[in-house]
N, C-alpha and C positions, 0 to 999 in steps of 0.2 A: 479507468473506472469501468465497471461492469455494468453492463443494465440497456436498456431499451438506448437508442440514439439520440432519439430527441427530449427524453425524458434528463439525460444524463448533463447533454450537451446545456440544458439550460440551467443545470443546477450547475454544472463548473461555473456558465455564465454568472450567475447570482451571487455563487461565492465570494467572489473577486480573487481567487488565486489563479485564474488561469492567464496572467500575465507573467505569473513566477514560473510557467512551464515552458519549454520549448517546443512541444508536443503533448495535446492530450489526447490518450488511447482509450476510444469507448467499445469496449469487446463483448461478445456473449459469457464469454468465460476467462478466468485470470488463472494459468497455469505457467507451471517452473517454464516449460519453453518457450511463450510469449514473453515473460520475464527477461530471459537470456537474450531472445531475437529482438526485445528494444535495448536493451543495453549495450550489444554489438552493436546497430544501428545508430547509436551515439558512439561509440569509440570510448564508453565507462566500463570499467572492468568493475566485475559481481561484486567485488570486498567494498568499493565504493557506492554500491545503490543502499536506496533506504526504500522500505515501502511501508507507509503510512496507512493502515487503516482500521475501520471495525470492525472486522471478519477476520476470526481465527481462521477459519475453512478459507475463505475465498484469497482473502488479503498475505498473510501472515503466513501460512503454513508454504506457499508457493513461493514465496521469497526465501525463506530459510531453505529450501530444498536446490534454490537455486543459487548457494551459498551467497545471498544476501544478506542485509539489516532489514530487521521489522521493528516497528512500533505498531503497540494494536494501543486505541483508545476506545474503550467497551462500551458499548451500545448497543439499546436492542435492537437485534435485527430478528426475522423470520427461523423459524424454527433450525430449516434445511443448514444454514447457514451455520449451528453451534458447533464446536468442538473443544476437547480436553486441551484447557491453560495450562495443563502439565505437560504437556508433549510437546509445546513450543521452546524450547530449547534454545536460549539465543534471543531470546525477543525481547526487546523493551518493552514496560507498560508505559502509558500515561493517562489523565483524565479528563486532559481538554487542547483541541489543538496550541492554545497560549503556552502550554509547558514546553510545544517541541523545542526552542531555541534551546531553552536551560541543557533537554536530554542531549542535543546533538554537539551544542558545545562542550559538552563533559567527552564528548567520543572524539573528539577531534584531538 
């Protein structure tokens, strides 16, 4: 996840999915090579990542580039953050985390 440290670290906390992770990466920025450099780090090859999020720009555009899977489920975020839903090429949508199982069992 992207964002301040402590701000981030307490939202995974609250969430409750940070037991589903084996590692959460709280970065200044989420780019194709941070992407690549965790998924070597686990011994996951690209065609098998998913990256889940609300940000076209941040989430979504650095996964496809980094030949992964994206799911963006849209929400508002800050201005800096938008970009063209046409040029995500490759990306799942959905509209609430409850959908992921349905999209990821249909990719399996």
């Amino acid at each position: 996840t992207k964002g301040d440290l402590a701000v981030q670290d307490e939202r995974v906390a609250h969430s409750g999915l940070g037991p589903f992770f084996d590692e959460v990466c709280i970065c200044d920025d989420k780019t194709k090579s941070l992407l690549v450099a965790l998924a070597q780090r686990h011994y996951v090859p690209h065609a098998r990542v998913w990256v889940i999020g609300n940000s076209l720009k941040s989430d979504i555009r650095p996964a496809l580039e980094a030949g992964m899977h994206a799911i963006w489920i849209p929400y508002h975020t800050w201005l800096g953050e938008e970009a063209d839903e046409e040029s995500m090429h490759g990306m799942k949508r959905c509209n609430t985390l409850s959908d992921l199982p349905r999209i990821l069992d249909l990719m399996e």
